[in-house]
Structures are given as structure tokens and as C-alpha cells.
MDAnalysis code that builds the backbone (N, CA, C; Angstrom):
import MDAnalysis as mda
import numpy as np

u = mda.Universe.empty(609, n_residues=203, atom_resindex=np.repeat(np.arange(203), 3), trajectory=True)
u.add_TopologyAttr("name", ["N", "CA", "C"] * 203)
u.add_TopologyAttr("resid", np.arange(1, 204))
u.add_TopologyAttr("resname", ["UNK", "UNK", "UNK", "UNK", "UNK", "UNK", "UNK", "UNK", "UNK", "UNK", "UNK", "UNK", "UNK", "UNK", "UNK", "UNK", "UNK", "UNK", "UNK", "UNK", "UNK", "UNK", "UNK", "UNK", "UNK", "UNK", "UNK", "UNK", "UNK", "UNK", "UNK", "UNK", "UNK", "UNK", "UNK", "UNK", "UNK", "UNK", "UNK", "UNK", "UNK", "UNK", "UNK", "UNK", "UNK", "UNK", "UNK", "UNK", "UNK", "UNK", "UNK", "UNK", "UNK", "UNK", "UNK", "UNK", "UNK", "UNK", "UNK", "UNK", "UNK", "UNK", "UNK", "UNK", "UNK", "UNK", "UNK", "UNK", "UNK", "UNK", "UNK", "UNK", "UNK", "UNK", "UNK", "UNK", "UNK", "UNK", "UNK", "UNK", "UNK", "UNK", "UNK", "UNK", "UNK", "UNK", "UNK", "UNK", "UNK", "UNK", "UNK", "UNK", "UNK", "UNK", "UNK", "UNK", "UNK", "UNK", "UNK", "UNK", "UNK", "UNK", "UNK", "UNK", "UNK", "UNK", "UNK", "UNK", "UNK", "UNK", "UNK", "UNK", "UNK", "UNK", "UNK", "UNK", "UNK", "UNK", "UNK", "UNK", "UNK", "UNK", "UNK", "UNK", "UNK", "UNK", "UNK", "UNK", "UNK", "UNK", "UNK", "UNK", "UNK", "UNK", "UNK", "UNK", "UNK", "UNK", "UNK", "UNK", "UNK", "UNK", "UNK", "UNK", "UNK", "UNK", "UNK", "UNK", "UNK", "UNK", "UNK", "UNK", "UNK", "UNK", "UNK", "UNK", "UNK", "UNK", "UNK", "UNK", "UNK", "UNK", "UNK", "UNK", "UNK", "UNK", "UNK", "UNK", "UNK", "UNK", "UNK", "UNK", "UNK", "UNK", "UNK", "UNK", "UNK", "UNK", "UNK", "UNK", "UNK", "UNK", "UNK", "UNK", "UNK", "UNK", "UNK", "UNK", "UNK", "UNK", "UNK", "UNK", "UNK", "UNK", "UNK", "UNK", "UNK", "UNK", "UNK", "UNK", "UNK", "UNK", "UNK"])
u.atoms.positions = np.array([
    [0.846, -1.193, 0.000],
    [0.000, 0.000, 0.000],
    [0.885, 1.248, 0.000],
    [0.941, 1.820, -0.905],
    [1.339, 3.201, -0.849],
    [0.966, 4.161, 0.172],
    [1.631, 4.929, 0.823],
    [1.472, 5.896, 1.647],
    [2.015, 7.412, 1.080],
    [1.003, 8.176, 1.465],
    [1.088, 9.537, 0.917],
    [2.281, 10.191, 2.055],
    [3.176, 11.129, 1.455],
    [3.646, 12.099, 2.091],
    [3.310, 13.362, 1.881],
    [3.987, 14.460, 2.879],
    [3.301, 15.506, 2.836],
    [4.585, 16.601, 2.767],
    [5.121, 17.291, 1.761],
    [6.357, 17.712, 1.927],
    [6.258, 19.546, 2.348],
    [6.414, 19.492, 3.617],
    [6.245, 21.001, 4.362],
    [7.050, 21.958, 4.338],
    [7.469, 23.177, 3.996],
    [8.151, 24.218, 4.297],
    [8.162, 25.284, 5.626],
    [8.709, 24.497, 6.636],
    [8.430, 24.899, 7.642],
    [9.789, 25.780, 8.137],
    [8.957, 27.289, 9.229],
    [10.251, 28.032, 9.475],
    [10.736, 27.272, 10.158],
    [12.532, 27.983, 10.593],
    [13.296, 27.511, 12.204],
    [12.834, 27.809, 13.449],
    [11.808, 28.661, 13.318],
    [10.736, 29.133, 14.879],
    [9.457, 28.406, 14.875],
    [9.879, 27.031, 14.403],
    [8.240, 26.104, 14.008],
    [8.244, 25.450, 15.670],
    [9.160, 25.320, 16.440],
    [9.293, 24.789, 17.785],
    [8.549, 25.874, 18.662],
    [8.781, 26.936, 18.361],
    [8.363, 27.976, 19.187],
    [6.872, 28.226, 18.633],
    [6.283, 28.229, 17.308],
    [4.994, 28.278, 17.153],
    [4.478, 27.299, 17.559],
    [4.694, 25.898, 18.018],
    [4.072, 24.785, 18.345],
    [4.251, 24.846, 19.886],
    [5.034, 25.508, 20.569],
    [4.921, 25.425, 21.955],
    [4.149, 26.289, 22.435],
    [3.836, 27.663, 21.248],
    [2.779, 28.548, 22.164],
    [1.428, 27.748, 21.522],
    [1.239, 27.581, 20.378],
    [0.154, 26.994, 19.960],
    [-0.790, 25.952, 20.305],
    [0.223, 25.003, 20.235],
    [-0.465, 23.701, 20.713],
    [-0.310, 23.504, 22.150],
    [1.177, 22.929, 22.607],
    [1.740, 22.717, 23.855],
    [0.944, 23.536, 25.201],
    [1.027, 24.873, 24.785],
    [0.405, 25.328, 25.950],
    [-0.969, 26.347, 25.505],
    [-1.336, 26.065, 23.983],
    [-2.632, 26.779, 23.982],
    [-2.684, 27.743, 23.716],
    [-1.787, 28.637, 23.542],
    [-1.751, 30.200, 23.944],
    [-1.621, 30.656, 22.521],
    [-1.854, 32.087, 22.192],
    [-1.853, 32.943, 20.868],
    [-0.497, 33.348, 20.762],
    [-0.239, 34.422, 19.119],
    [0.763, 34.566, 19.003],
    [-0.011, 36.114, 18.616],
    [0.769, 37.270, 18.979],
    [0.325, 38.361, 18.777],
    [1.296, 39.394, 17.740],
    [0.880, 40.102, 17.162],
    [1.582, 40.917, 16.303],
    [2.586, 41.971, 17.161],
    [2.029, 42.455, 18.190],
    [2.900, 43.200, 19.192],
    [3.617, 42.995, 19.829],
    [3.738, 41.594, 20.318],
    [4.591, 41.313, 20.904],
    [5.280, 39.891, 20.916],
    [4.901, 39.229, 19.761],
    [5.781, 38.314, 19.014],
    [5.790, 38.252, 17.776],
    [6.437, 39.423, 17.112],
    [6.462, 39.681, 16.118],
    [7.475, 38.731, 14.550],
    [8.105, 38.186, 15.402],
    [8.662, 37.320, 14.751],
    [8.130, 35.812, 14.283],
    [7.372, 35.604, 15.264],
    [6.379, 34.145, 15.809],
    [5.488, 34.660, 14.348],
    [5.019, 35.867, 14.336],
    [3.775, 36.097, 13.649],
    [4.258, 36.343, 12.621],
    [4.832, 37.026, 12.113],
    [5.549, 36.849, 10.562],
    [5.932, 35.835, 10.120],
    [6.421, 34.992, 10.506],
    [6.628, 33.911, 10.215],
    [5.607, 32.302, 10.014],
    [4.608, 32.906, 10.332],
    [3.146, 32.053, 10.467],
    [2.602, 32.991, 8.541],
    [2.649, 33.997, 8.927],
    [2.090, 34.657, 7.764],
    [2.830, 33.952, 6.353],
    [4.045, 34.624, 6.765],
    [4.977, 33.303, 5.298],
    [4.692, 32.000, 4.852],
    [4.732, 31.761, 5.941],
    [4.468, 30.131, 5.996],
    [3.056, 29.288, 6.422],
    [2.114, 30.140, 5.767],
    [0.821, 30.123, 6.227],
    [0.350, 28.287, 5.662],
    [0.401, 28.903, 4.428],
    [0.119, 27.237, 3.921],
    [0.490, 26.112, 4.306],
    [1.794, 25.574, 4.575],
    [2.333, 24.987, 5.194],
    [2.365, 24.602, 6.898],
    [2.356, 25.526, 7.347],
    [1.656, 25.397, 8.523],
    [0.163, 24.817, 8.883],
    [-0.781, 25.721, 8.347],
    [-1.357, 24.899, 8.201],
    [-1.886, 23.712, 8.063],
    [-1.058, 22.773, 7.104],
    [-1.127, 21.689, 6.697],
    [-0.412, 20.797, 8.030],
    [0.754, 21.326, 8.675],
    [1.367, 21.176, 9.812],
    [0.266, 20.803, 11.075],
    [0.056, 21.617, 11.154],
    [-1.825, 21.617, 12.484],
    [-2.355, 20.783, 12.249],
    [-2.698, 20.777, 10.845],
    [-4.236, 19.669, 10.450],
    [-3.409, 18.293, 10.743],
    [-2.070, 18.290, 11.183],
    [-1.864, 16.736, 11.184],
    [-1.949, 16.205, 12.616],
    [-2.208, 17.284, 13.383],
    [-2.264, 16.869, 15.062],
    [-3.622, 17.860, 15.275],
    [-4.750, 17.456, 14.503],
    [-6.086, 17.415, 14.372],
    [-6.200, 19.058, 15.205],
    [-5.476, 20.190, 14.349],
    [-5.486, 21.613, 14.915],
    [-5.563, 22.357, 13.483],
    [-6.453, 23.893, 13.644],
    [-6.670, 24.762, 12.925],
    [-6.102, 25.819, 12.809],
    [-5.041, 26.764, 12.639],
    [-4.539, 27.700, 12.511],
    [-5.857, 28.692, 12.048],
    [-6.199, 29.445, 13.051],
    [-6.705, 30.748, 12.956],
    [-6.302, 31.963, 13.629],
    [-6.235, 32.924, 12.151],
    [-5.677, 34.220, 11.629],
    [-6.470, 35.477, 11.840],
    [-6.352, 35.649, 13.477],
    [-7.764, 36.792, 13.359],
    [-7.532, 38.068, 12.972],
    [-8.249, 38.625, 12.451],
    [-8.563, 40.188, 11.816],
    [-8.173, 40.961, 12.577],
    [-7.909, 40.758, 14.187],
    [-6.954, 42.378, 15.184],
    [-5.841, 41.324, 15.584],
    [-5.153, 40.780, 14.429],
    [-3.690, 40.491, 14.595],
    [-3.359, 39.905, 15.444],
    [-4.108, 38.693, 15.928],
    [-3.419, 37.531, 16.356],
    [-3.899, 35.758, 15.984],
    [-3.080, 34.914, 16.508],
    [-3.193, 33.756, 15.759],
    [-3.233, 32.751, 17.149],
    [-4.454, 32.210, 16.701],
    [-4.293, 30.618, 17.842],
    [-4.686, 29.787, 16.964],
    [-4.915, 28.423, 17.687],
    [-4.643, 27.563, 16.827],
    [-5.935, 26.397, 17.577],
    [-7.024, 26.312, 17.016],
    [-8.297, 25.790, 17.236],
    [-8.402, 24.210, 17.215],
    [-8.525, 23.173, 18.183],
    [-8.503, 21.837, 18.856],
    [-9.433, 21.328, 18.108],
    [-9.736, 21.067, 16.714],
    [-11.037, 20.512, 15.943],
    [-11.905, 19.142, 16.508],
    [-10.828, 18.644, 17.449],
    [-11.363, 17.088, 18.237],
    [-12.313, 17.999, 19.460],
    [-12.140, 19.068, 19.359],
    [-13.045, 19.367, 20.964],
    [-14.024, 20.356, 20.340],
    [-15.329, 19.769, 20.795],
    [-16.594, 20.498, 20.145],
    [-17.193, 21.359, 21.392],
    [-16.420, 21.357, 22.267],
    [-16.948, 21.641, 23.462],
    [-17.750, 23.430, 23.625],
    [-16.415, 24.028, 22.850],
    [-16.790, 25.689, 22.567],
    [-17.767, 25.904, 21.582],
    [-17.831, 24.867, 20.678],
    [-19.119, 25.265, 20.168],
    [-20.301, 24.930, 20.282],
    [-19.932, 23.907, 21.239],
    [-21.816, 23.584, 21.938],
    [-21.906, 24.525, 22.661],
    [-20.736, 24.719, 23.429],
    [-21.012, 25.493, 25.304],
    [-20.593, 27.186, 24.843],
    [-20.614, 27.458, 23.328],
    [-20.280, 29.038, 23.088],
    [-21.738, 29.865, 23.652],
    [-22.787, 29.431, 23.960],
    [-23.714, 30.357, 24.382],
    [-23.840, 30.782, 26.078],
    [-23.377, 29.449, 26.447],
    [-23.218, 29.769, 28.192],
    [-21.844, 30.086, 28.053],
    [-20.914, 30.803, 27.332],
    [-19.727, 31.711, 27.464],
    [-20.116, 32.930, 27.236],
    [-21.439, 33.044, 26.433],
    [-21.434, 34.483, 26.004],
    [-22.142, 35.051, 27.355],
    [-22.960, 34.164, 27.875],
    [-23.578, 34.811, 28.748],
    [-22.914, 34.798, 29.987],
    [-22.074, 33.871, 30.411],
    [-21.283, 33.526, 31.364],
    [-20.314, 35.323, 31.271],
    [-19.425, 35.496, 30.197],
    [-19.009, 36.886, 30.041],
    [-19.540, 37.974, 30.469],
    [-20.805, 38.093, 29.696],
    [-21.474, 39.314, 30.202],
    [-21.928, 39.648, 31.470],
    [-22.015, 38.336, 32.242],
    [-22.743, 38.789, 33.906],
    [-20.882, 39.410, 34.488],
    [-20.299, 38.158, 34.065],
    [-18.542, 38.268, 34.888],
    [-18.591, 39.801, 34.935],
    [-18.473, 39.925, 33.339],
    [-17.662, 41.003, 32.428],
    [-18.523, 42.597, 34.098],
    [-19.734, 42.318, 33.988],
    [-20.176, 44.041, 34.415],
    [-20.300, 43.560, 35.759],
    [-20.252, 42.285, 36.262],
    [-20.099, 42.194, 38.067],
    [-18.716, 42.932, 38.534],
    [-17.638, 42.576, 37.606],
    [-16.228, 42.775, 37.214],
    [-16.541, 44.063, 37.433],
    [-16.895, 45.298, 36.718],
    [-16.679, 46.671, 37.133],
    [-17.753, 47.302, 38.084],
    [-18.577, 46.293, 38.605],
    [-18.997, 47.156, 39.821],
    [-18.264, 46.903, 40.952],
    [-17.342, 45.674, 40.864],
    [-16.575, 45.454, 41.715],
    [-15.281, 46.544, 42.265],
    [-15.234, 46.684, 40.666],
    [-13.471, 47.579, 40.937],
    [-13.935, 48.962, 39.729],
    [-14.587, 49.820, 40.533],
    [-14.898, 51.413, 40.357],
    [-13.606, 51.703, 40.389],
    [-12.258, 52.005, 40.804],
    [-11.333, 52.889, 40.366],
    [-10.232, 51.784, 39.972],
    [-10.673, 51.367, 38.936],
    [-9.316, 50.682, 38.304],
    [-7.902, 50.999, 37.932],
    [-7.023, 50.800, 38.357],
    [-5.721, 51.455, 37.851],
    [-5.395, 51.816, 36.567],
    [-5.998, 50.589, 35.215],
    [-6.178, 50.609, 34.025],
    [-7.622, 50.472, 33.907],
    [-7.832, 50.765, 32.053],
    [-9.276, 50.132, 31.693],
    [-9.335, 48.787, 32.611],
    [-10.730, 48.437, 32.352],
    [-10.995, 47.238, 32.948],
    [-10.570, 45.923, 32.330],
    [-10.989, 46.231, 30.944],
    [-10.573, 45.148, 30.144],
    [-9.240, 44.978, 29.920],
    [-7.934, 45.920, 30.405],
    [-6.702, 45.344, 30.285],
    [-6.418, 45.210, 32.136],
    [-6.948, 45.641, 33.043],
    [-7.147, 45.341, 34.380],
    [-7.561, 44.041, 34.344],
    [-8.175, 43.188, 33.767],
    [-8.818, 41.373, 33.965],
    [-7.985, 40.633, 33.836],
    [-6.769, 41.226, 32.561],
    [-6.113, 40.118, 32.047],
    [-4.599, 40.673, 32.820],
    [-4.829, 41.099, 33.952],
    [-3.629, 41.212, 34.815],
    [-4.116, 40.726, 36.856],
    [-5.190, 40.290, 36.685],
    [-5.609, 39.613, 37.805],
    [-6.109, 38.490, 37.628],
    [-5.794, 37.725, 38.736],
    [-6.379, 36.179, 38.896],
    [-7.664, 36.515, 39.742],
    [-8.989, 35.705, 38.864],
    [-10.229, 35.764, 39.506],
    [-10.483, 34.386, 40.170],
    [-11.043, 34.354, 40.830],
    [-12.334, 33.054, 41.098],
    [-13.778, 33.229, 41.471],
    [-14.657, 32.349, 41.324],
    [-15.977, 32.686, 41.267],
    [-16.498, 32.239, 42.696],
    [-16.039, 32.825, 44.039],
    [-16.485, 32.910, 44.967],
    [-16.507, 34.190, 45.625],
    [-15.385, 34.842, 44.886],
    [-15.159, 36.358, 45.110],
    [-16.172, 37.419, 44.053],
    [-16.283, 36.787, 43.557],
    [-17.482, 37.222, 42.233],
    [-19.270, 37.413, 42.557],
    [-18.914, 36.118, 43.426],
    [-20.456, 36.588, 43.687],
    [-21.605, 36.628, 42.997],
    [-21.844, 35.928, 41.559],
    [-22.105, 35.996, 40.400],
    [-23.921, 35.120, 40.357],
    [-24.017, 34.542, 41.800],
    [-25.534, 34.472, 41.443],
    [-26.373, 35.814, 42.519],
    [-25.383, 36.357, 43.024],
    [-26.158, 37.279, 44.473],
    [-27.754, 38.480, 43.646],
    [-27.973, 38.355, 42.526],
    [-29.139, 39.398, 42.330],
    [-29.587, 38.630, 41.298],
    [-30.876, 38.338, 41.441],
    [-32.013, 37.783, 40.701],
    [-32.101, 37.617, 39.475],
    [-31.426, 38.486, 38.810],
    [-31.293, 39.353, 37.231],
    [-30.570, 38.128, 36.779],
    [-29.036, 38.417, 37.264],
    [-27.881, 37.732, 37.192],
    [-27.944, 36.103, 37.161],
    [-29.051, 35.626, 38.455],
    [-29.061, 34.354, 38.363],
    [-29.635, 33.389, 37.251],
    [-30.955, 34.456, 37.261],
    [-31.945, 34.345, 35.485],
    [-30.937, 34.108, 34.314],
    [-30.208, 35.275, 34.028],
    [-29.905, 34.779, 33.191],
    [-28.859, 33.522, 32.786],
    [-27.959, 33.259, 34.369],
    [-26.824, 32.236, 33.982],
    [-27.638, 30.885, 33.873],
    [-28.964, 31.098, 34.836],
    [-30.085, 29.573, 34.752],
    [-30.685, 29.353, 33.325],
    [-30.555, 30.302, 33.010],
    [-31.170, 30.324, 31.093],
    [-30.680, 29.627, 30.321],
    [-29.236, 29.637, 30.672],
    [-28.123, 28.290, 30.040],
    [-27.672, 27.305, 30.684],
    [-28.405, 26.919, 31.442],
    [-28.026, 25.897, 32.010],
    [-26.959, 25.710, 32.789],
    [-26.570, 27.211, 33.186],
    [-25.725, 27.615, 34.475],
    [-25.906, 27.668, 35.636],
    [-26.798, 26.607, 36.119],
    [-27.402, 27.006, 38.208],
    [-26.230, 27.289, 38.753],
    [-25.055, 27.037, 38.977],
    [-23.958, 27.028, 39.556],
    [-22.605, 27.156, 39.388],
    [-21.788, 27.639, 40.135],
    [-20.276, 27.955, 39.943],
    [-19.590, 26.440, 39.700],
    [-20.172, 25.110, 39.787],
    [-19.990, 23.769, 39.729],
    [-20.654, 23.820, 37.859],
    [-20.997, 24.294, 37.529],
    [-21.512, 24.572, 36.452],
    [-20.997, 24.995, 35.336],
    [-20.525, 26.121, 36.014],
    [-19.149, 27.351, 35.335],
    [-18.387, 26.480, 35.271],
    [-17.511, 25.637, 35.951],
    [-16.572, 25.240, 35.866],
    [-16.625, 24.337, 34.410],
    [-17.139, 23.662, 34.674],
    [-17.531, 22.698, 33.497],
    [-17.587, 22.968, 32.136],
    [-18.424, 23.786, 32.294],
    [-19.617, 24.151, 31.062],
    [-18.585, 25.283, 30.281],
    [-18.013, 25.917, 30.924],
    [-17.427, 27.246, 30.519],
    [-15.708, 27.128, 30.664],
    [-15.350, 27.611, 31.979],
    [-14.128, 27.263, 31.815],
    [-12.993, 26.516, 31.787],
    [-13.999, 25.205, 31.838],
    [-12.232, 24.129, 31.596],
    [-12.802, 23.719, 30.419],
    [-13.590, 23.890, 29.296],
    [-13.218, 24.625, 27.511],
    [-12.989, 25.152, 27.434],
    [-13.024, 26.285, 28.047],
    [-12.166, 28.086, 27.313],
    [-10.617, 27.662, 27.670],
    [-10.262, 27.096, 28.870],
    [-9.199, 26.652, 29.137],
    [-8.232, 25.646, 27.802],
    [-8.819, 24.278, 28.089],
    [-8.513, 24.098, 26.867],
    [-8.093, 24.224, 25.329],
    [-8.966, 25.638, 25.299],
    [-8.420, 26.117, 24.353],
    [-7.410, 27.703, 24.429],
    [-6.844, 27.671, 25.480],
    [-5.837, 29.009, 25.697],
    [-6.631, 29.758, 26.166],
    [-8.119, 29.831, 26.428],
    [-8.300, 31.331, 26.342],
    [-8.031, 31.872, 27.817],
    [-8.213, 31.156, 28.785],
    [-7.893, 31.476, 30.436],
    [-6.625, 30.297, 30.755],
    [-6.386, 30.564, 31.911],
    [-5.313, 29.860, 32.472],
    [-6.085, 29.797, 33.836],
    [-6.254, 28.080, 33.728],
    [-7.366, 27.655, 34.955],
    [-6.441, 26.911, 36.001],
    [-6.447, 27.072, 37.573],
    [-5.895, 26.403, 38.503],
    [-6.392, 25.272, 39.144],
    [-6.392, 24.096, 38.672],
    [-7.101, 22.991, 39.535],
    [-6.506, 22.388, 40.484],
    [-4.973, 22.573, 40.792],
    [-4.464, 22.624, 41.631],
    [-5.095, 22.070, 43.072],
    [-5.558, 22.981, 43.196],
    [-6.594, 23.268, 44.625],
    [-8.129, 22.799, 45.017],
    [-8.415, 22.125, 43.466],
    [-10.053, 21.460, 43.090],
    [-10.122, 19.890, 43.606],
    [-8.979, 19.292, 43.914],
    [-8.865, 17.797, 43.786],
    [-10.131, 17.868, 42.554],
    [-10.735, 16.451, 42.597],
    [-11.395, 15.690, 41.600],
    [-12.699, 16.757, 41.191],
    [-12.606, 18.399, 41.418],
    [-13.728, 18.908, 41.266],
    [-14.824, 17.995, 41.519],
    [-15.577, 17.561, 42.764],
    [-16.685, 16.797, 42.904],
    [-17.966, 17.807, 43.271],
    [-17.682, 18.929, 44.006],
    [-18.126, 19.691, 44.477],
    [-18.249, 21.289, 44.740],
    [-19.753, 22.124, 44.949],
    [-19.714, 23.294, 44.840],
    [-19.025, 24.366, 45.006],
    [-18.527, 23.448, 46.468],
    [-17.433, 24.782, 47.236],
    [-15.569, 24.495, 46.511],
    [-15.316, 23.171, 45.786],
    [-13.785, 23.391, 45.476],
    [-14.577, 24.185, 43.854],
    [-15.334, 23.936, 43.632],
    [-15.798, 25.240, 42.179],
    [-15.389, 26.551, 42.112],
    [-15.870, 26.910, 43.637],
    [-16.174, 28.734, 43.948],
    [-14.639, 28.831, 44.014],
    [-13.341, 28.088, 44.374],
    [-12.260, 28.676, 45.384],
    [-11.253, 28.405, 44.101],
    [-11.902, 27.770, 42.825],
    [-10.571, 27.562, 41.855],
    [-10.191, 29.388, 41.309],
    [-9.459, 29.128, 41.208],
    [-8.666, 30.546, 40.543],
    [-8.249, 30.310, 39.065],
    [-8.508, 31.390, 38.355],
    [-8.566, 31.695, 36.879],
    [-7.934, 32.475, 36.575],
    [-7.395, 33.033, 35.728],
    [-6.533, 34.429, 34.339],
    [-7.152, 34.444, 33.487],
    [-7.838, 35.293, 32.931],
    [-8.147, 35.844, 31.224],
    [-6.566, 35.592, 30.744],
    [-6.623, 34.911, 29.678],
    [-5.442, 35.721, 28.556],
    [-5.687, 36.754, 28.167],
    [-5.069, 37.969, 27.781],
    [-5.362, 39.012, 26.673],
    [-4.981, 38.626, 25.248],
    [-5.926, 39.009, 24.599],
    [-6.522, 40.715, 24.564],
    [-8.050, 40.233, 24.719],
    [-8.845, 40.738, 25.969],
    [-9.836, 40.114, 26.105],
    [-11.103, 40.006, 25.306],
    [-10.880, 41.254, 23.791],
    [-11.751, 41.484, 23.218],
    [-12.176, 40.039, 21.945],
    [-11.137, 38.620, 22.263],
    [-11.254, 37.639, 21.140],
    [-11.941, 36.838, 21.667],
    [-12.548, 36.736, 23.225],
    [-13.822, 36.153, 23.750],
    [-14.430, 36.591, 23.125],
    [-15.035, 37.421, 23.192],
    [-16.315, 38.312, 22.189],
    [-16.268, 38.331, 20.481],
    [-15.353, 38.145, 20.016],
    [-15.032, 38.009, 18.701],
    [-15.456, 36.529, 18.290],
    [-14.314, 35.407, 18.842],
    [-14.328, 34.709, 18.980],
    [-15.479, 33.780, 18.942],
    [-16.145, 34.124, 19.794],
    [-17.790, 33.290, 20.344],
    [-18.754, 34.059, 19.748],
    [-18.955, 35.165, 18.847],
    [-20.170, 35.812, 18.017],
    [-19.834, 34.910, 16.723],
    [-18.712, 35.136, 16.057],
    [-18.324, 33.934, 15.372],
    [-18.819, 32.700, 15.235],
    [-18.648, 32.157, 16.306],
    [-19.454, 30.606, 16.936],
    [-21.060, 30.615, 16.338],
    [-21.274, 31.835, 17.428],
    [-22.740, 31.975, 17.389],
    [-23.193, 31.945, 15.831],
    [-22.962, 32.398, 15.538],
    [-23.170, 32.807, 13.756],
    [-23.316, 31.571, 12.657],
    [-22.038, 30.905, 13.078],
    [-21.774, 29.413, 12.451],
    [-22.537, 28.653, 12.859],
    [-23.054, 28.558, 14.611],
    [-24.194, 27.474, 14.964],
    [-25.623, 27.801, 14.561],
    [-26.017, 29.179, 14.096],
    [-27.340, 29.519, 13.754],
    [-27.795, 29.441, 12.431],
    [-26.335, 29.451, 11.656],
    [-26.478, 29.160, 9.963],
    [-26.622, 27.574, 9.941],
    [-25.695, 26.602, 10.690],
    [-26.061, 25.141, 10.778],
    [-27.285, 24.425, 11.057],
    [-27.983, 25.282, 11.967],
    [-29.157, 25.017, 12.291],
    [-30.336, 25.578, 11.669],
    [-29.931, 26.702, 10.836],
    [-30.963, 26.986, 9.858],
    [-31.211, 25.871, 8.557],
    [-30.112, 25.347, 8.364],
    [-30.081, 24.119, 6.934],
    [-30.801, 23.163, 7.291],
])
């Protein structure tokens, strides 16, 4: 039986795009790995073809940065609607919390570690409505449903450390989290989603 090969043109920083990419999940940004990212651009095709062989997507977003999408995990695009909403309660509990921020807020998130006991995130009626709308009753919920996929895929840096076997409500509330920046590719990111799951389901 013949076997196909695949003959790649890959840069000398292909170790370093695969360790932020895959290895640990994380993006490559125009500002501040500028070399990482030029070099993805050159070698776009090829790379590419590189990913698709350890079942990964190279995506090239429009405000200049690049991650690299887990096609075996469907998880963000089932669970992209309890992220959007999961965001929006965080996102404005987040600035009633911290009225005099040192920075904007949105570059203030992605320089603190949160957890969702300090959050407080079912305490007003509004808030709880809507995270119960998706099938969010709980910070045992969040965890699941939301951030150990966003995790998975780079977008936070989750501590389970401290969860043992996550069995329960209270090691939920006490895990500790990071946004990656730039926090605006949650929102990009997952309208995207949204868009793709509403055209699928229209056919």
C-alpha cells in the first residue's frame, strides 16, 4: 500500500509556534511576538497543513493575532452560548466590583487572577436568570460548562491545583482563573461561533 507524504516548508521558529500553539494553547500576537507572527504569515500554507496533522486549525484573526483551534473538541461550540452569557454577567459584576481601576478594565482582567467565589455571580435575581437560562445554576456549572473549555483552548489559564477531583460546589467557587489578553477575542471569537451554529441550524 502506498502511503502519501506531505512535503512542508516549515520556518526555524516552528518549535516555538508549536509550543505557544499547541503545547500550551496560547496565541501569538503581532505586538509582541512579532517574529512568531511573521513567520506564520509566510508560511501560512504549510503550517497549516502542519496543524491539520495533530487534528489543529490555525486561525488568523482580523486584530492580529493567531491561535490555533482543537477541531477534536466540540466543546466551545456547543457550550459558546453559556460563554457568552457567562461573560457578560462576569464582564459588568467585574466593574462594579473595581470602580477605580488602575487601568481600563478590560486590560485590568487580564492582569488579575479571579475566582468565582469572590465574584459573587448568582447574588441578584437578574444575574441568576440569566446564567439559569443556560443551564448555568452554579459555579460547579461554570466550571464545566465554561471554563475548563475556554481553558482548553488558551483562552484562560485555569488552577485545579486546589479542586482535587472537582466533585463539588465549594472546590468550584475557590478555583482561581486568568483571562489571557486581549480580552476582546472572547467576544469576537464566540459571536463567530454563534453565527456558524445559527447558519447550521438553519439548513
Amino acid at each position: 500500500m502506498e502511503t502519501m507524504s506531505i512535503e512542508l516548508k516549515l520556518p526555524g521558529t516552528i518549535k516555538g509556534i508549536w509550543r505557544k500553539l499547541i503545547q500550551n494553547g496560547l496565541y501569538i500576537s503581532s505586538d509582541n511576538e512579532r517574529e512568531l507572527y511573521n513567520d506564520i504569515l509566510r508560511n501560512e500554507d504549510d503550517i497549516r497543513k502542519f496543524l491539520d496533522i495533530f487534528d489543529h486549525k490555525l486561525i488568523i484573526h482580523s486584530k492580529d493575532f493567531i491561535f490555533a483551534e482543537d477541531t477534536k473538541n466540540n466543546l466551545l461550540r456547543k457550550n459558546h452560548e453559556q460563554l457568552i452569557i457567562f461573560l457578560a454577567v462576569f464582564f459588568e459584576k467585574y466593574q462594579k466590583l473595581n470602580t477605580n481601576p488602575v487601568n481600563p478594565w478590560y486590560n485590568e482582567i487580564v492582569i488579575s487572577v479571579q475566582n468565582l467565589n469572590k465574584m459573587n455571580l448568582y447574588s441578584t435575581e437578574t444575574s441568576e436568570r440569566r446564567l439559569s437560562s443556560v443551564g448555568l445554576d452554579d459555579e460547579l456549572d461554570i466550571v464545566k460548562k465554561v471554563l475548563q473549555p475556554a481553558s482548553r483552548q488558551g483562552l484562560i489559564q485555569l488552577n485545579l491545583s486546589n479542586s482535587g477531583d472537582l466533585e463539588n460546589l465549594e472546590q468550584a467557587k475557590i478555583i482561581d482563573f486568568k483571562f489571557n489578553a486581549p480580552v476582546y477575542r472572547f467576544i469576537d471569537m464566540f459571536s463567530e461561533l454563534a453565527d456558524i451554529n445559527k447558519k447550521e441550524n438553519i439548513k
